[in-house]
N, C-alpha and C positions, 0 to 999 in steps of 0.2 A: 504493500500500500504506500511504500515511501515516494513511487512514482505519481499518485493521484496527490499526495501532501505538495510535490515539489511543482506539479501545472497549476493546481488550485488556491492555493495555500500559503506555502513559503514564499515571500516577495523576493521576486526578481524579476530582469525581465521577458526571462520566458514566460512566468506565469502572468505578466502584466497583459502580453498579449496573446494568450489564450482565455483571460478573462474579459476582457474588451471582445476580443471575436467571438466569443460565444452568447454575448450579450446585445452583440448586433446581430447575430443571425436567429437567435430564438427572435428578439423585438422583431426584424424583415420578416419571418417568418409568419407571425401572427400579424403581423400590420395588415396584410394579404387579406386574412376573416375580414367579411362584410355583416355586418349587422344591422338592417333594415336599410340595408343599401348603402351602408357607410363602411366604409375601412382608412385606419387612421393612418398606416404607410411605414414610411420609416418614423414618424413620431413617436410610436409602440417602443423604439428602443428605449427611450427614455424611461418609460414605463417599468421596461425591465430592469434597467439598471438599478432604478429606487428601489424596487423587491429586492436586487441580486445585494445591493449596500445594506437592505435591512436585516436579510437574513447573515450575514455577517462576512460578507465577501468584501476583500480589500484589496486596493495594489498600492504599491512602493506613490508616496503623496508627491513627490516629486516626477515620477514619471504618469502618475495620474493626470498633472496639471498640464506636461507637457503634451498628451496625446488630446486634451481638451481644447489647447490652444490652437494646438497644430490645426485639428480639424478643424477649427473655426475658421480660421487661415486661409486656408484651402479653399473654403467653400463658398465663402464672401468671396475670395481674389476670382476662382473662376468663375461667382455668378457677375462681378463688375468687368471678366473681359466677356465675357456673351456679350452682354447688354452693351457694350462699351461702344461698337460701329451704328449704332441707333438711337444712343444714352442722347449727346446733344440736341439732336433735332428735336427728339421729344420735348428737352427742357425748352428749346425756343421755342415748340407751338403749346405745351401746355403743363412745361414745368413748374410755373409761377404759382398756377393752380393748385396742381398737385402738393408744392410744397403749402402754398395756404391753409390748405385741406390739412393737413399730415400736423401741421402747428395746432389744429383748430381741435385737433384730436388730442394732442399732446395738454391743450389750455383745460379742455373739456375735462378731462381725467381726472388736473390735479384741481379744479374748484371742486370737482364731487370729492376727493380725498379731501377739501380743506372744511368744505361745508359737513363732510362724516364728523370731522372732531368737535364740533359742535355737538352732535345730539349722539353720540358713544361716548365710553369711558376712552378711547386712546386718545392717546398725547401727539403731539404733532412730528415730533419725531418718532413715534414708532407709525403714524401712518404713513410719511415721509418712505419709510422701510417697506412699507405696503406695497407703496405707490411703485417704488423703484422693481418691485417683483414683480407687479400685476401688471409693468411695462416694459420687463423682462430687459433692466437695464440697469444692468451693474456698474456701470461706470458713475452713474449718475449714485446708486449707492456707496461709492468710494467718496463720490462731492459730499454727501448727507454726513458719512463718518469724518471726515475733514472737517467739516462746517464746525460740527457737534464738538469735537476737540479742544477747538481752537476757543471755544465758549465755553471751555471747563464742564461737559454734561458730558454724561457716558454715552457712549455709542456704540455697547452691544447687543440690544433689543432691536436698533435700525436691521441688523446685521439677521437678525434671527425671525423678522415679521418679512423680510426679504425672502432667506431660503423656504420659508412656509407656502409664499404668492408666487413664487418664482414656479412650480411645475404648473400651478392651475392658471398663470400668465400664459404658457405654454400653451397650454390645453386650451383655454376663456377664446381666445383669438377662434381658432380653428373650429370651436362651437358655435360664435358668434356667426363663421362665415357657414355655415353647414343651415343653422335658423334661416338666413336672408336667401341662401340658394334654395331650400327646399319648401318655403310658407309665404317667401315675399317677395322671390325673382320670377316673373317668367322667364320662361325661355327665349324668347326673342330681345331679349334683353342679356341674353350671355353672348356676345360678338365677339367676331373675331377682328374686328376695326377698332384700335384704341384709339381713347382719346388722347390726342396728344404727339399721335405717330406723323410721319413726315406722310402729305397726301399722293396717291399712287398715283404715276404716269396715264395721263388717258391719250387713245389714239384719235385723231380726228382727220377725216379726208376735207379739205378746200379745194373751192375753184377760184382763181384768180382776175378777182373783176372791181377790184379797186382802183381806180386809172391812176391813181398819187404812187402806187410803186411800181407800175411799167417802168419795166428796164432797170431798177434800180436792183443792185446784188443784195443778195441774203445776209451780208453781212448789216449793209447799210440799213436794213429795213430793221436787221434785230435792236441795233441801236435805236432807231425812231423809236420802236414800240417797247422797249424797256422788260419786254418777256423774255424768258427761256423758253427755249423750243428746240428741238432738232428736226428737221426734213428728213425723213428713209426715202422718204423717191417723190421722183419729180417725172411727171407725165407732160411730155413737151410735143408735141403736133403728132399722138400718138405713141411717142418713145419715148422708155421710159429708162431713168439713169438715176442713178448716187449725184446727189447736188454738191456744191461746197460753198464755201461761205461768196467767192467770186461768181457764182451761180446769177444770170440774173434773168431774174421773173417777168412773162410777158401775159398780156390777156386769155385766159381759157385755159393756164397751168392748172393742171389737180394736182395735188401737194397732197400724203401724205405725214401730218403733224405730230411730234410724240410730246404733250408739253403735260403742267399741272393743270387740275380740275378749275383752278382759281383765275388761270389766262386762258380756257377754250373762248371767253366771249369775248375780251379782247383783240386776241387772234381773228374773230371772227368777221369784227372791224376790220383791221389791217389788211388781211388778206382777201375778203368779198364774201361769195359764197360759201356755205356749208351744206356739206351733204349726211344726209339723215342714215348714211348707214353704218353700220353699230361696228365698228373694227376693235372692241374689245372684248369680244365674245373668247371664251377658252378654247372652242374647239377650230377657229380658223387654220386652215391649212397655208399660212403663206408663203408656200412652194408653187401653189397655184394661184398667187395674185398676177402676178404676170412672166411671161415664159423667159425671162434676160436674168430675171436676181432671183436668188434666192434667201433663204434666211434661217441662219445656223446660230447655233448657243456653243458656245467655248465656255471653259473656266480656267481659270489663268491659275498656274501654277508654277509658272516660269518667274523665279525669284528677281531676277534682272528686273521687272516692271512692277514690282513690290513697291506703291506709293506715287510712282508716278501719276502723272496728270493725263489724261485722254489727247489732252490738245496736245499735253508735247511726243506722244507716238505719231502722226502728223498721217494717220491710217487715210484717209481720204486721200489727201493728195499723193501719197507714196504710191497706195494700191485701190486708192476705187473704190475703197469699200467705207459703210458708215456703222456706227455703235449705237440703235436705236434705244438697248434697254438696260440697263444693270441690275442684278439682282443679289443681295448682302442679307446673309441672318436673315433671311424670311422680309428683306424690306425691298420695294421696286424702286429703285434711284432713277430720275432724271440723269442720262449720257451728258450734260454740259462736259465746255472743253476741261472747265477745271476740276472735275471730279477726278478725286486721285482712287487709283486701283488696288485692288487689297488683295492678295492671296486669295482663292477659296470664290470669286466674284464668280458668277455665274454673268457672262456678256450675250446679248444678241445680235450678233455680227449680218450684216444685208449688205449684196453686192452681187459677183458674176462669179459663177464657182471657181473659176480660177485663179479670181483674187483673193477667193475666201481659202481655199489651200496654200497658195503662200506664206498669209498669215500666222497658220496656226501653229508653227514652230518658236515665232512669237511670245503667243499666247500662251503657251504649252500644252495647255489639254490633255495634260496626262494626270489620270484619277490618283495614281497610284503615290501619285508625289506628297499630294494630301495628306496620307494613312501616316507619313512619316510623323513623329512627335516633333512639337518644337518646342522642348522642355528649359529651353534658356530664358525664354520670355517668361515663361512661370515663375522659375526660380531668384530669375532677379529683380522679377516685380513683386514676390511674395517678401524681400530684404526691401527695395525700395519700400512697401505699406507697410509695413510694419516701424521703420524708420519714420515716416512721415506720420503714424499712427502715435508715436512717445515723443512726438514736439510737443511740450508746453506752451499752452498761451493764456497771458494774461488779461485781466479785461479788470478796469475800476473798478473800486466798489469790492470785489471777490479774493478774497486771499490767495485762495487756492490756486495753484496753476491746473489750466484743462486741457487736455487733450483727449482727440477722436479714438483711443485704442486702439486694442487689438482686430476689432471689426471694422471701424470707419475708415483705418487707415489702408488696411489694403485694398478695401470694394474701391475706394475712391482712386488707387494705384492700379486697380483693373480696369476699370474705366477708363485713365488716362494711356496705357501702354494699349487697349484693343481699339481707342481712337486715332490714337496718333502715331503708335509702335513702328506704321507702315510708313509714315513718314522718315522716318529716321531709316528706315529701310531691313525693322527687327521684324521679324517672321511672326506673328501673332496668331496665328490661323491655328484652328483646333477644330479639329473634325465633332460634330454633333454629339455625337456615340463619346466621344474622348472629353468634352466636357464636362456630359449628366453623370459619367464617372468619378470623375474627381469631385465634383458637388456631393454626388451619392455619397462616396467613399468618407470625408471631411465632414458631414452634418454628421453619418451615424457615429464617429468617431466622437465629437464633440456632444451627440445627446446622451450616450454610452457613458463618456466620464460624467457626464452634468447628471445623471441619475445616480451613478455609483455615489457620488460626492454627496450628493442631496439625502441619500436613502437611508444613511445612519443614524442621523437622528430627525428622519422629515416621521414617522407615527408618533414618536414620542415626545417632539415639538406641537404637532397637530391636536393631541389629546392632555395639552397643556390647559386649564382653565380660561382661558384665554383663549386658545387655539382656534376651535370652531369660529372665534368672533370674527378672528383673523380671515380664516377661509372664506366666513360670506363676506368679507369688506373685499378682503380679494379679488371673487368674482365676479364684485359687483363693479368694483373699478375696471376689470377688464370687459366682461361683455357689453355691459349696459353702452356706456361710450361709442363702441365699435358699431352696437345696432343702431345706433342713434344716428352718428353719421356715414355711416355705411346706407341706410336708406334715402337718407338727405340727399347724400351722393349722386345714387342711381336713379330715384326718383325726380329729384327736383330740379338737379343739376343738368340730370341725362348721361351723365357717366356710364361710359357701359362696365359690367359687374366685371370683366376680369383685371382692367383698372383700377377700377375701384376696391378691389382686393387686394391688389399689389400695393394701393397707398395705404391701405390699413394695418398690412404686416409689415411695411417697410418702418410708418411713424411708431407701432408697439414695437419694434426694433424683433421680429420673430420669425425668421428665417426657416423653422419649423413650419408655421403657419404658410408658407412664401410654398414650403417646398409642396406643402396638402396642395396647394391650390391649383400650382402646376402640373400636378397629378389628373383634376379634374375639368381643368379650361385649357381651350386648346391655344397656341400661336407665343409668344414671350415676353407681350405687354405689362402681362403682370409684374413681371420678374424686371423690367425697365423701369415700369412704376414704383417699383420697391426700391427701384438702387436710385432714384430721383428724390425720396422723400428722406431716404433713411439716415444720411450724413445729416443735413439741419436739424432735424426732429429730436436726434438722440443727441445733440449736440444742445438744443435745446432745453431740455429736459436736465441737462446736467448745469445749467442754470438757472432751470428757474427752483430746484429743487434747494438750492442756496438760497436763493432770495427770498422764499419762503421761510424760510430756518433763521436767517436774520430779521426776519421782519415782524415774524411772528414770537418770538423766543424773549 
């Protein structure tokens, strides 16, 4: 039996990681049961963990913390590079929002926590502690212990109404969103259109019968009318050709248009007529729009064009051929010339198949290039957020120095390197399959140790005199808020729910909840909404939960 002592038992770190994996795979295991249509996923692990801590399973507290962190690490950096080629645009069309929304959840929360101390026996600092669980935001519990210090009042009740809130924090979210999907969403109300995403390319066929741009080239006219547009083909007394910007336009041209939903009326101006048939339908064959071009999809896995600029591969002029569409992460890009190209793009090359075979050594079009890891950008963006995560900043008024941690500093380091990584010319690209893994891999890791740690004394903290009070203050800080403005949201606002979702696990800072949701709604709005809110929110909260403590104390 000295071999079941030395896996289960004796700390080390064999047995650390034979305790951790058997703790994520019983938790994956039952996450899978569905019960009245519901299954909680990888959250289950956590579950386990708190049983496997209470019945008296331990590992070495140092390598506990370290596999806690890791995973946390992990799973924020690669859900901030997914999101990271889509992250901006979002915030310009409807960041502002989101994060309004995400603040307003954060405000909401802590006046029901301040307005509870009033008609309960807690004190302001143990609901402070509450608060910090029931928004599953330890940092902001390190401000509360800090604050409490520094004013000569203990602060290990914060610490202990914390670990109590902090699993039904967990849980409060992902029940809240299960209520609103199953009793007060309809269905046509779960989209797969967020709010907030950059708007998709639409095609539109013109005829040209505005006599103000006879003759004048395509360059000249973009400038007049201050739109983005690209021309796939230009039908000229019959024949039809790849245009370029010295193209110029005479009466009774049909033009082919790829522009946004926001400049088809304009367009519609400039260039004359519009013709009413539908060129964005899915099933168009257009191999069979006219017998000279044709129209191929590449994906560029040729490293050499990693960032560059469309306009400066000079494909029109060189070989004939035009780039009417891009496709990134599940987003349809406007071709402009300054759109830079990213690993992994899926392009819609239009032209004469001969120039389209030139190209494609180029472009590389080889799938296989893909599969390869590109485990540098990981690694030194998971030291770069982490680094950026232990900057202290000061602000008046606040003793304490703040910083975004262990979570805010690397999503917001994933973000930056799958934005911009391609600029500098570092390989960011992660195959689909090679992301949900390392997210997989990093949340179970992190809810594994956060149960282990919690489960030693989370019964016998709970069935403290107190305990139960703790519990419903708890839940009630966590759902009530959420269904409050989670309905607001989608109802009044018109948010569609998987938006709307993502801003509410992003502002409770609950990555758990982020990951339920993406189990159940399709497309990665969510997961953009989340990584949009989640830096201010928590960032938030770890101030005002000071200003509180000073103001009221």
């Amino acid at each position: 039996m000295d071999w079941i002592n030395l896996l289960l038992i004796e700390h080390s770190s064999l047995q650390a990681i034979v305790i951790v994996s058997l703790i994520c795979a019983i938790g994956m295991a039952l996450g899978k049961v569905k019960i009245a249509g519901i299954s909680l996923g990888v959250t289950f692990v956590f579950f386990i963990g708190i049983i496997a801590g209470h019945i008296g399973l331990s590992i070495d507290p140092a390598m506990l913390k370290y596999a806690e962190n890791f995973g946390l690490v992990i799973f924020v950096y690669a859900l901030g590079l997914q999101v990271g080629p889509g992250f901006f645009s979002s915030l310009a069309h409807g960041g502002v929002k989101l994060n309004v929304l995400g603040l307003s959840l954060a405000l909401i929360t802590l006046i029901t926590a301040i307005a509870l101390t009033y008609v309960t026996p807690v004190s302001i600092p143990d609901m402070m502690g509450l608060f910090c669980g029931a928004t599953t935001n330890t940092p902001a519990l390190g401000a509360v212990q800090q604050t409490l210090s520094q004013l000569g009042i203990p602060s290990s009740t914060p610490a202990l109404g914390c670990a109590v809130t902090y699993p039904l924090g967990v849980v409060g979210v992902i029940i809240a969103v299960i209520i609103m999907r199953k009793l007060f969403i309809k269905p046509n109300e779960i989209s797969d259109a967020p709010i907030g995403s950059l708007p998709k390319p639409k095609i539109t066929e013109f005829e040209v019968s505005n006599p103000g741009i006879y003759g004048k080239t395509i360059e000249e006219i973009a400038r007049l009318s201050n739109c983005h547009f690209v021309i796939s083909r230009l039908w000229h007394n019959g024949t039809v050709s790849i245009p370029t910007s010295s193209s110029r336009l005479e009466a009774g041209d049909r033009l082919l248009v790829v522009s946004t939903p926001d400049d088809v009326e304009a367009l519609h101006i400039v260039f004359g007529e519009q013709d009413k048939t539908d060129w964005n339908a899915n099933d168009i064959d257009w191999n069979t729009v006219d017998r000279q071009l044709v129209s191929q999809p590449f994906i560029v896995t040729r490293r050499q064009i990693n960032g560059k600029t469309l306009g400066s591969l000079r494909l029109r002029n060189l070989y004939g051929v035009n780039i009417s569409r891009v496709y990134r992460s599940g987003l349809a890009l406007l071709a402009t010339p300054d759109l830079r190209l990213q690993l992994g793009d899926k392009i819609i090359v239009v032209g004469e198949q001969k120039a389209i075979d030139k190209i494609e050594p180029m472009i590389g079009n080889t799938i296989n290039v893909l599969n390869e890891p590109n485990l540098f950008a990981v690694f030194i963006g998971i030291v770069l957020g982490i680094a950026l995560g232990s900057i202290p900043f000061h602000f008046p008024g606040i003793g304490v120095p703040i910083s975004i941690g262990l979570a805010g500093g690397p999503i917001i380091m994933g973000i930056l390197v799958g934005t911009f990584g391609p600029r500098l010319h570092m390989v960011t690209y992660t195959t689909t399959s090679a992301n949900l893994m390392l997210r997989a891999i990093g949340l179970a890791l992190y809810l594994a140790c956060l149960g282990l740690e919690s489960g030693a004394h989370f019964f016998e903290t709970v069935f403290r005199s107190e305990g139960l009070l703790w519990i419903l203050l708890g839940m009630l800080l966590t759902i009530v808020p959420v269904l409050i403005l989670g309905l607001f949201t989608v109802k009044v606002l018109k948010f569609d729910f998987g938006t709307t979702t993502g801003m509410l696990c992003g502002s409770m800072a609950n990555p758990m909840a982020l990951d339920y949701a993406n189990s159940i709604l399709p497309g990665d709005h969510q997961s953009i909404a989340y990584a949009t809110v989640y830096p201010l929110s928590m960032f938030a909260r770890v101030i005002l939960v000071q200003i509180v403590i000073l103001a009221l104390m």
